[in-house]
C-alpha positions as CSV (number, residue, x, y, z in Angstrom):
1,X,154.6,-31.5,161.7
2,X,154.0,-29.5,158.3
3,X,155.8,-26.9,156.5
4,X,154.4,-23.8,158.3
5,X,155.2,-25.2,161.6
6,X,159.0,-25.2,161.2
7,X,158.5,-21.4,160.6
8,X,155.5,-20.5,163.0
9,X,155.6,-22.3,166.2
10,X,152.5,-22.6,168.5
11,X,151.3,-20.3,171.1
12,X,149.4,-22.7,172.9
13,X,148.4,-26.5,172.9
14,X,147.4,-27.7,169.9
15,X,143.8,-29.1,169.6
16,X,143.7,-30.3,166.2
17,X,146.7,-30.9,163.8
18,X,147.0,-29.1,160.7
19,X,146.3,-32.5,158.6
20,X,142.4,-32.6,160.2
21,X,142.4,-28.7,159.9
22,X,142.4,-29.4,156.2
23,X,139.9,-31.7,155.7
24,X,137.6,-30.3,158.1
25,X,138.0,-27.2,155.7
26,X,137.9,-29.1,152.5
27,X,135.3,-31.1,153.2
28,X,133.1,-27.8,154.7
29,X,133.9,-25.7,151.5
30,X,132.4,-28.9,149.6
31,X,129.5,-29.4,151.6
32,X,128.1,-26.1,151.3
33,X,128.6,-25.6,147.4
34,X,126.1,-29.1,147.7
35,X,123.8,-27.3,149.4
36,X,122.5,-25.6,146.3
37,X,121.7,-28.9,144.8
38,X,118.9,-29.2,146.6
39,X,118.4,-25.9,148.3
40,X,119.8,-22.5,148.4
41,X,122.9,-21.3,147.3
42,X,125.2,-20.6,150.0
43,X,128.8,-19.7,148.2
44,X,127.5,-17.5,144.9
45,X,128.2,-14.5,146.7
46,X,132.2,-15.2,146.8
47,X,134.6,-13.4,145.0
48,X,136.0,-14.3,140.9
49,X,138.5,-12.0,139.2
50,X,137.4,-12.3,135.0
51,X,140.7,-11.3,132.8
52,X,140.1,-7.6,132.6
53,X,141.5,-4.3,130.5
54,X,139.2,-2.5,132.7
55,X,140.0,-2.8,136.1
56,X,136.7,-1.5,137.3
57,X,135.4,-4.6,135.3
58,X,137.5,-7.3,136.8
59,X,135.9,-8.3,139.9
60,X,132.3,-10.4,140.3
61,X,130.8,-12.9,141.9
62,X,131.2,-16.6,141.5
63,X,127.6,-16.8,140.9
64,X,125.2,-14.3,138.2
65,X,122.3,-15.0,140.8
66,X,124.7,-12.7,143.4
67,X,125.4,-10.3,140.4
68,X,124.0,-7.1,141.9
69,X,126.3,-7.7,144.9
70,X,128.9,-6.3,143.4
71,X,132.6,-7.2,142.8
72,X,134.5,-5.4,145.9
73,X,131.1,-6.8,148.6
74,X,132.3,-10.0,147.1
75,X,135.9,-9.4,148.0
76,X,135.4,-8.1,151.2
77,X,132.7,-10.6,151.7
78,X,135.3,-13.4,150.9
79,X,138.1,-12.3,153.3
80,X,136.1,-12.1,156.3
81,X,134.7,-15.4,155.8
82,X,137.9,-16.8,155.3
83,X,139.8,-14.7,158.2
84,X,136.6,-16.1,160.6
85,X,136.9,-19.6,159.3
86,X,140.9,-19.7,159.5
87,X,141.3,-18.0,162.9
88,X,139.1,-20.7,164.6
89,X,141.4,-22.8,163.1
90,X,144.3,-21.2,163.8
91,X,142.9,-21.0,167.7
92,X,142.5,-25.0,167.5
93,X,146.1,-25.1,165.9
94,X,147.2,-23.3,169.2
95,X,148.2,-20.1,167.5
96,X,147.7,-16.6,168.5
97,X,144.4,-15.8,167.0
98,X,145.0,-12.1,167.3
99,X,148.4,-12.4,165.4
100,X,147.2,-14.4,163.0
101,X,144.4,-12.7,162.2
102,X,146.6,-9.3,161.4
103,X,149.2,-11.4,159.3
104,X,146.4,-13.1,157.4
105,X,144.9,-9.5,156.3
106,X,148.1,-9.1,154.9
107,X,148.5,-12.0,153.0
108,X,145.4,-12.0,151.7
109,X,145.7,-8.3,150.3
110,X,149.1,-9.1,148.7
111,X,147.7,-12.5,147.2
112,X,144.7,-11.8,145.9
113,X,146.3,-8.4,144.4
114,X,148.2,-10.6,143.0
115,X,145.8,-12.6,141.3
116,X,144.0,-9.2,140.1
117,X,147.6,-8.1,138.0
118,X,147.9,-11.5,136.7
119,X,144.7,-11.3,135.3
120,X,145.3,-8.4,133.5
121,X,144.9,-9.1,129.8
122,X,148.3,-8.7,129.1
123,X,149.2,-11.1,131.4
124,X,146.2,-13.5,130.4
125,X,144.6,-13.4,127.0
126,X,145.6,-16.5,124.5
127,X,144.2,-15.9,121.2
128,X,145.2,-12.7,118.8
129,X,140.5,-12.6,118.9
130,X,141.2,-12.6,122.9
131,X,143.5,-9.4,122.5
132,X,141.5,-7.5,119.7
133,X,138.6,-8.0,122.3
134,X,140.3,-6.7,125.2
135,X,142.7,-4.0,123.4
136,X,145.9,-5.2,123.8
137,X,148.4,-5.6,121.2
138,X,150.7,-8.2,123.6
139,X,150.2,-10.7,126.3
140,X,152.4,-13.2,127.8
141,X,149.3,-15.7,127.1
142,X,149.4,-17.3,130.4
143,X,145.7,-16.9,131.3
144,X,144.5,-15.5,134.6
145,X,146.6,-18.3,136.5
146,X,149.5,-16.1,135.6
147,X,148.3,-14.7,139.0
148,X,150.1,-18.0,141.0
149,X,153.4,-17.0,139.3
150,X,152.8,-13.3,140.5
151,X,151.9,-14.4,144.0
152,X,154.9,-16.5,143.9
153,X,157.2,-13.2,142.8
154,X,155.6,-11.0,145.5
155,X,156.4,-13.4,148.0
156,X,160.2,-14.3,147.2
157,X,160.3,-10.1,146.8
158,X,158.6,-9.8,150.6
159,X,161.4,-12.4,151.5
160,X,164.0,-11.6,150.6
161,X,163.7,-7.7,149.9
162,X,161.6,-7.4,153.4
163,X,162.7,-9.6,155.4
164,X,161.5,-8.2,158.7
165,X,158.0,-8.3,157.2
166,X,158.3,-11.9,156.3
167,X,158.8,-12.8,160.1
168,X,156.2,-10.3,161.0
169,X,153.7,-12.3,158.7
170,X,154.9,-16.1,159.5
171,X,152.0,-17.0,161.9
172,X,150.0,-16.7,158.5
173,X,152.5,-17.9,156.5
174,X,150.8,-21.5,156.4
175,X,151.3,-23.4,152.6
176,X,151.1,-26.9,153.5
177,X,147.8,-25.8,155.0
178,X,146.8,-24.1,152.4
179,X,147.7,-26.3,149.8
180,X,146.0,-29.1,151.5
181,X,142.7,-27.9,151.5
182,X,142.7,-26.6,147.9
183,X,143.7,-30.6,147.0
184,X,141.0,-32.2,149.2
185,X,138.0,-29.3,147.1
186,X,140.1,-30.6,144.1
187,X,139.0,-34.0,144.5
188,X,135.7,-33.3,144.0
189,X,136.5,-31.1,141.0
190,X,138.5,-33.9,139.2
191,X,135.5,-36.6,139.7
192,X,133.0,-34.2,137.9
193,X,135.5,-33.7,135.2
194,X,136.3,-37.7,135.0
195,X,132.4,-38.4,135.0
196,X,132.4,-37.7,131.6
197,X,135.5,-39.8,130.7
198,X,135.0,-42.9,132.9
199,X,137.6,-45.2,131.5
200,X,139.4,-42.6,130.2
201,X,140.2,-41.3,134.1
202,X,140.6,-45.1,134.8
203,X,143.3,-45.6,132.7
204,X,144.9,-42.5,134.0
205,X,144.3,-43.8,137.7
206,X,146.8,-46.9,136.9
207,X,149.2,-45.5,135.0
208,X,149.6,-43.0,138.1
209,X,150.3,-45.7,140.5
210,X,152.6,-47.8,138.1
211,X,154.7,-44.5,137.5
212,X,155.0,-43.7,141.5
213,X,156.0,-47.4,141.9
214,X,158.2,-47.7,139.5
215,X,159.8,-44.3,141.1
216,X,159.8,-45.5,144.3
217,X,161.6,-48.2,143.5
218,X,164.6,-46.2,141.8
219,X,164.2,-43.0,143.8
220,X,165.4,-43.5,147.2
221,X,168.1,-46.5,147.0
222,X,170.0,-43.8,144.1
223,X,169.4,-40.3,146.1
224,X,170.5,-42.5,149.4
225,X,173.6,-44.1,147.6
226,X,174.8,-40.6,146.2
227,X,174.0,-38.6,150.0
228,X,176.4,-41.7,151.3
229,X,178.8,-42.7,149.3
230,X,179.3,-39.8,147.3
231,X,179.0,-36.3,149.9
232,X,179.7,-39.0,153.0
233,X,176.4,-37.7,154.6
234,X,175.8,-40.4,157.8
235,X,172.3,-42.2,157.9
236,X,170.8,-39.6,160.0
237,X,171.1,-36.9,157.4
238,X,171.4,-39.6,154.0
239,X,167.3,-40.9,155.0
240,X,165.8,-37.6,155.6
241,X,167.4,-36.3,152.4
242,X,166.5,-39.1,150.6
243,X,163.3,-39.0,151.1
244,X,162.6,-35.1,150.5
245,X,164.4,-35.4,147.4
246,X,162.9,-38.6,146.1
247,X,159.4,-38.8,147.7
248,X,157.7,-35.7,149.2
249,X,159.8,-32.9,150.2
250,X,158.7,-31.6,153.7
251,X,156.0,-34.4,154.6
252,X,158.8,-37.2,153.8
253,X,161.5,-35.8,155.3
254,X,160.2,-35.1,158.5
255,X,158.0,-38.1,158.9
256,X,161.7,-40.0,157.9
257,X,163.3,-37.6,160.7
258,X,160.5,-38.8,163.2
259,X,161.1,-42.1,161.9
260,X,164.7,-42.9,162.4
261,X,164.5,-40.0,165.4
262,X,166.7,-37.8,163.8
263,X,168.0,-34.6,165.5
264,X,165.0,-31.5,165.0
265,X,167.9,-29.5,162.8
266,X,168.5,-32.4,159.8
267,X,164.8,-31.9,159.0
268,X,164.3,-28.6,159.7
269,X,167.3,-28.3,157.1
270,X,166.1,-30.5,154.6
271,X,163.0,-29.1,154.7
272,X,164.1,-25.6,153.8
273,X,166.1,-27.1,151.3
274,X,163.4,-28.3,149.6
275,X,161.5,-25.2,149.2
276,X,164.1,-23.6,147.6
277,X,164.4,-25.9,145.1
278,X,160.3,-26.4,144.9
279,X,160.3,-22.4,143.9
280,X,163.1,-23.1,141.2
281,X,161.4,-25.8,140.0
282,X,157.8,-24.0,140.1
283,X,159.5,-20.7,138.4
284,X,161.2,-22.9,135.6
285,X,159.6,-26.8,134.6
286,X,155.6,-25.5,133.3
287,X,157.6,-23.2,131.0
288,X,159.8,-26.2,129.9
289,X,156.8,-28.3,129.8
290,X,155.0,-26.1,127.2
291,X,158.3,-25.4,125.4
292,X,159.3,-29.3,124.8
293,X,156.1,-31.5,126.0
294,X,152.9,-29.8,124.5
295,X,152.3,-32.9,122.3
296,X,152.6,-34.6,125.1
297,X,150.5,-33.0,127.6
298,X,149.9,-35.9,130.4
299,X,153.3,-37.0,129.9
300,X,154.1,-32.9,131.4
301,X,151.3,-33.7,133.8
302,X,152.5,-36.8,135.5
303,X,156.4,-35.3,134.8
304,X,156.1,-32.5,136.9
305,X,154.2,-35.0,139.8
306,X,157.2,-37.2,139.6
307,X,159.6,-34.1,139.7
308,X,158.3,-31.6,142.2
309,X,158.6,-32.4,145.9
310,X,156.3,-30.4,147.9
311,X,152.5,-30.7,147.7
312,X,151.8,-27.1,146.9
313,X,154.4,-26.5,144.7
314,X,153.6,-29.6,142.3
315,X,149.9,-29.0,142.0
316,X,150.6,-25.7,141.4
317,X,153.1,-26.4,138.7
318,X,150.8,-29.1,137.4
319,X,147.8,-25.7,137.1
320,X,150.2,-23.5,135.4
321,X,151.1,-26.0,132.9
322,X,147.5,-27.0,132.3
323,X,146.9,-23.3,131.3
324,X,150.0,-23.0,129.6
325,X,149.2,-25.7,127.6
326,X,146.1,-25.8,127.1
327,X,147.1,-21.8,126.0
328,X,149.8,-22.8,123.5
329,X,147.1,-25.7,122.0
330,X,144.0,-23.3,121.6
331,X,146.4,-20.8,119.6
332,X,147.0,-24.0,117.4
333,X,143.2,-24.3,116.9
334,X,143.3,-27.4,119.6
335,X,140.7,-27.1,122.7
336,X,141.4,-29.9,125.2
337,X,139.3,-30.0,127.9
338,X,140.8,-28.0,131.4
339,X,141.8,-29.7,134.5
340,X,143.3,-32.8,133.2
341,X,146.8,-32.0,133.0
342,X,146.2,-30.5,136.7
343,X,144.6,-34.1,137.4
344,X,147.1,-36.2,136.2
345,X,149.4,-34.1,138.3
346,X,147.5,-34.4,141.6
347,X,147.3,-38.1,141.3
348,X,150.4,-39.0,140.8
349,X,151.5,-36.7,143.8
350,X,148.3,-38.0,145.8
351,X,149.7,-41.6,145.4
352,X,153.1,-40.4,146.2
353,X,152.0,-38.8,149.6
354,X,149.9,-42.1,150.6
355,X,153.2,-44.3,150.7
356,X,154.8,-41.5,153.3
357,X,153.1,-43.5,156.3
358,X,153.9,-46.4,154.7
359,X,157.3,-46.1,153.9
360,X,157.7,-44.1,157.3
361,X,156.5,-47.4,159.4
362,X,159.8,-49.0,157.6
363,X,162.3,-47.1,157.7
364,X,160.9,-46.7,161.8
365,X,161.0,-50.5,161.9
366,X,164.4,-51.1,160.2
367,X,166.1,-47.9,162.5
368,X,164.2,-49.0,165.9
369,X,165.5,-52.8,165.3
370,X,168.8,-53.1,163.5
371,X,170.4,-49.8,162.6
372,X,169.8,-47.5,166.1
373,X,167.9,-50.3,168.4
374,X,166.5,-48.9,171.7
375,X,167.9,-50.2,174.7
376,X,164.8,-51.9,175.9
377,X,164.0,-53.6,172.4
378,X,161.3,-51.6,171.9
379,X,159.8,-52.4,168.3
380,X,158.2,-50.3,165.8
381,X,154.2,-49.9,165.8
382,X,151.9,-50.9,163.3
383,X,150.2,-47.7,164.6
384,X,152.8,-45.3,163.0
385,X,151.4,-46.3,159.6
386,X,148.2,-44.2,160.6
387,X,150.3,-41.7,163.0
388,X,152.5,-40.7,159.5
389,X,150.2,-41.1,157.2
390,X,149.1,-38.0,155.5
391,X,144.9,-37.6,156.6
392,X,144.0,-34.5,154.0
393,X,144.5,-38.0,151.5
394,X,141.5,-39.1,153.4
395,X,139.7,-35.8,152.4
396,X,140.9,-35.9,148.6
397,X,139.5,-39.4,148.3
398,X,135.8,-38.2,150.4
399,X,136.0,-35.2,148.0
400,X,136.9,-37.3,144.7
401,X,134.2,-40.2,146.3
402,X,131.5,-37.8,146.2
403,X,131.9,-36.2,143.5
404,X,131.6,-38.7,141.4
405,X,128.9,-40.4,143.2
406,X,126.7,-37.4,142.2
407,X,127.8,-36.9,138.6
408,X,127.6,-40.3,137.5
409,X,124.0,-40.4,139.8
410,X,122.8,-37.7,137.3
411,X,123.2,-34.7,139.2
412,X,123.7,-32.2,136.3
413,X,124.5,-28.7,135.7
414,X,123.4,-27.7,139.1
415,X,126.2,-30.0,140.4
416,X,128.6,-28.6,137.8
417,X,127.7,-25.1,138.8
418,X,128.2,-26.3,142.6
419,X,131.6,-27.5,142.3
420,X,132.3,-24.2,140.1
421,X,131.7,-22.4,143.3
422,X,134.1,-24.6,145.1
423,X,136.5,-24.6,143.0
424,X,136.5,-20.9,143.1
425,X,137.9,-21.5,146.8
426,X,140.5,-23.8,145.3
427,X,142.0,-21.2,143.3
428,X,141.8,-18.4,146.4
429,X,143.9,-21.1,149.0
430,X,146.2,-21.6,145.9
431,X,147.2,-18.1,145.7
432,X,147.9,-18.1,149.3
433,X,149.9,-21.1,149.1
434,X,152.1,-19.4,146.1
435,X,152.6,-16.0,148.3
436,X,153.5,-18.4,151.2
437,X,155.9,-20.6,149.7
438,X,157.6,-17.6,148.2
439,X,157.6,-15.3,152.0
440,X,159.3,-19.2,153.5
441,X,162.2,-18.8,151.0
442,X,164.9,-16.4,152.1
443,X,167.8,-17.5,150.1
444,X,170.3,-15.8,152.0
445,X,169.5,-17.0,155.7
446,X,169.0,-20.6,154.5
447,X,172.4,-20.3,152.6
448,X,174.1,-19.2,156.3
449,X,172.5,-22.2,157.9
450,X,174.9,-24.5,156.1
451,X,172.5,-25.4,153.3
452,X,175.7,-25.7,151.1
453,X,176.6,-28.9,151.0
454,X,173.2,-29.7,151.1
455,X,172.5,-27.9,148.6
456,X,175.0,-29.9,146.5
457,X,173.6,-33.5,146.8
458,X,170.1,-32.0,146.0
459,X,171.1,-30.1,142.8
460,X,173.3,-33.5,141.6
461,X,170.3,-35.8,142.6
462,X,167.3,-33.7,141.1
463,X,168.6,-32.0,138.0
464,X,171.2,-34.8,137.4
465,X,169.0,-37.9,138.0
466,X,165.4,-37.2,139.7
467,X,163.7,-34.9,136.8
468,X,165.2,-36.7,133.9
469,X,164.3,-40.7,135.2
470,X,160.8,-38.9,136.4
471,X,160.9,-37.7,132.5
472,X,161.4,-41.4,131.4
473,X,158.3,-43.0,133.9
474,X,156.1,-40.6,132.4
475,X,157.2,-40.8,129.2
476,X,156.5,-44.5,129.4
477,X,153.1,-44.4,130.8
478,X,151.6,-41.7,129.4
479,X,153.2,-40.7,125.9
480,X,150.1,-40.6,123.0
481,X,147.5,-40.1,125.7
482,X,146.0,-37.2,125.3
483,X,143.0,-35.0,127.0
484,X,140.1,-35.5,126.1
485,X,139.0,-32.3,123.6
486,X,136.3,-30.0,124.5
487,X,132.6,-31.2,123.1
């Protein structure tokens, strides 16, 4: 089960779940920017917003060879291909295609409208050069991904301000999706950027996986200890919350639910919870990240990976503090290259998600034979490793396979220009995911749930213990590395 579907349930039977919806998206997205390696160029045509004074000069196309298409056939070229392609998938999701379709017009238009004001120059020009040249005397120099934290706004404002249109819009109101296929074309997008750094990217790899251990390892057993002991939670609501606190918000805590077959409700709760405090986080760590960790830009990277527990919400933090970085260093005369604050970010929640199956399967085997045992003494699966294990990883790993398969076999800067194209898709499914986690987080209904107490054990754990050992793991694997600089 994924994020959306606490909020949107099927119409009909499912025929794929969301996880292979993802990669199958991913994966296509991928395979048809390759295309032009070798033949023609399928994805030019797609829409880019440039950081504009002019608004009649802000869209384009990803490619110049589409140039004459024109910035709104681009846009209007993009949404229909994307409501086509997602309302098959909705249809093998088991959705109401019609329904969906109508909601994701909507969404769209307020997303990518969105993205267009946060690329206004005064939202997105770094450099007092960048300002002269577009005629601004201010900006809040948070480059054009100052659109995600304007998506992010409009939703929390449809929310909670419109709430009736929130529900009106949930069948298309779909982040985990979203989120999932933007990380399996990131993949791909990382390995061309690591070609060029090899060992570099190595070295990040294992530092990633030591930090997520090490995490692990302290994590749980403290969030688990404080639920119990502490707020006097019982095991049924302690695991889940544990879990969604320490590992990977929604994924965790329902797999955990599933695990230790929890009532629907505790992880429906949890769940819910989480997103609140993913839209805090999201709305508040980047800015702290640029503030206290520029010199330490990895350390931010792998910081907010440790510290942000939902998929969408820590890659996008992980983006926004890459450009607000990377912002802050280029006004200091220092040009690292893009992406790898982003990357270290993604890895370290990539490794975090593979150990949901993993850790599921245990927590399954300990609950099914000594804590809750069935009365036939049925025993846990091996099989539930696979049935919880998160399968867009599967899809980040293809995407990240490739990818580097072709730019360390010499591909050049028609593969460059390829994944450019992709990547351009990235950025679209992460402004949807922003504008969806915002529309999922009415504050007031969750609050009359009984998110109280809840709420309490979260705010103690995460902003009392959770960011500040995550601080200390990255701090120890990644302080003095630094990205690589650009040429």
């Amino acid at each position: 089960m994924s994020q959306a579907a606490l909020s949107a349930p099927a119409h009909a039977p499912a025929r794929l779940s969301e996880d292979w919806l993802s990669v199958i998206l991913g994966v296509g997205v991928l395979a048809l920017a390759l295309i032009s390696l070798a033949g023609p160029d399928l994805l030019g045509w797609a829409v880019t917003t440039s950081v504009w004074s002019d608004p009649a000069k802000a869209l384009g196309t990803v490619s110049k060879a589409y140039a004459d298409f024109g910035g709104l056939s681009a846009l209007v070229a993009t949404y229909l291909a994307l409501l086509v392609t997602l309302s098959i998938g909705a249809a093998l999701l088991g959705i109401e295609v019609r329904r969906f379709a109508v909601a994701f017009t909507v969404v769209f238009i307020l997303g990518y409208a969105s993205w267009f004001i946060g690329s206004s120059a005064n939202f997105a020009t770094v450099t007092p050069a960048d300002q002269a040249k577009f005629g601004v005397s201010w900006s809040l120099r948070l480059t054009n991904e100052g659109g995600y934290i304007v998506a992010l706004i409009a939703g929390l404002l449809v929310a909670n301000v419109f709430p009736r249109l929130a529900d009106w819009l949930k069948e298309a109101i779909r982040p985990e999706l979203y989120i999932k296929v933007a990380i399996v074309i990131l993949g791909a997008f990382i390995a061309v950027t690591a070609a060029g750094k090899l060992n570099f990217a190595s070295s990040l790899l294992l530092r990633g996986v030591a930090a997520i251990i090490e995490a692990y390892l302290i994590y749980w057993s403290v969030v688990y200890f404080i639920a119990r002991k502490w707020f006097g939670f019982s095991r049924e609501w302690a695991a889940p919350l544990a879990s969604g606190i320490s590992i990977c918000g929604v994924a965790a805590s329902i797999a955990t639910g599933g695990a230790i077959r929890a009532r629907p409700q505790v992880p429906v709760l949890v769940s819910s919870l989480v997103v609140i405090f993913a839209v805090v986080e999201v709305l508040i760590l980047p800015f702290i990240a640029q503030t206290y960790l520029s010199d330490q830009p990895l350390v931010a990277g792998a910081w907010l990976g440790l510290a942000v527990k939902t998929d969408g919400a820590a890659v996008a933090a992980g983006g926004i503090t890459d450009s607000l970085i990377l912002a802050k260093a280029a006004a200091e005369g220092i040009h690292y290259q893009p992406g790898w604050i982003l990357g270290v970010t993604a890895t370290v929640k990539v490794f975090i998600d593979v150990f949901i199956g993993v850790w599921a399967f245990i927590l399954a085997y300990i609950w099914t034979n000594h804590i809750n045992p069935a009365p036939a003494g049925e025993k846990a699966k091996v099989g539930e490793i696979w049935q919880r294990f998160p399968k867009f990883i599967l899809g980040f790993i293809a995407s990240f396979a490739v990818g580097l398969a072709l730019a360390l076999g010499g591909a050049g800067p028609k593969l460059t220009a390829a994944i450019a194209e992709a990547n351009n898709f990235r950025v679209i499914f992460f402004i949807l995911t922003f504008f969806s986690i915002g529309v999922l987080s009415d504050f007031r209904k969750l609050w009359r749930e009984g998110l109280a107490k809840l709420a309490a054990v979260y705010l103690v754990s995460l902003f009392g213990f959770v960011v500040w050992v995550g601080l200390i793991i990255s701090w120890l694997f990644f302080a003095g590395v630094k990205p690589p600089l650009v040429g």
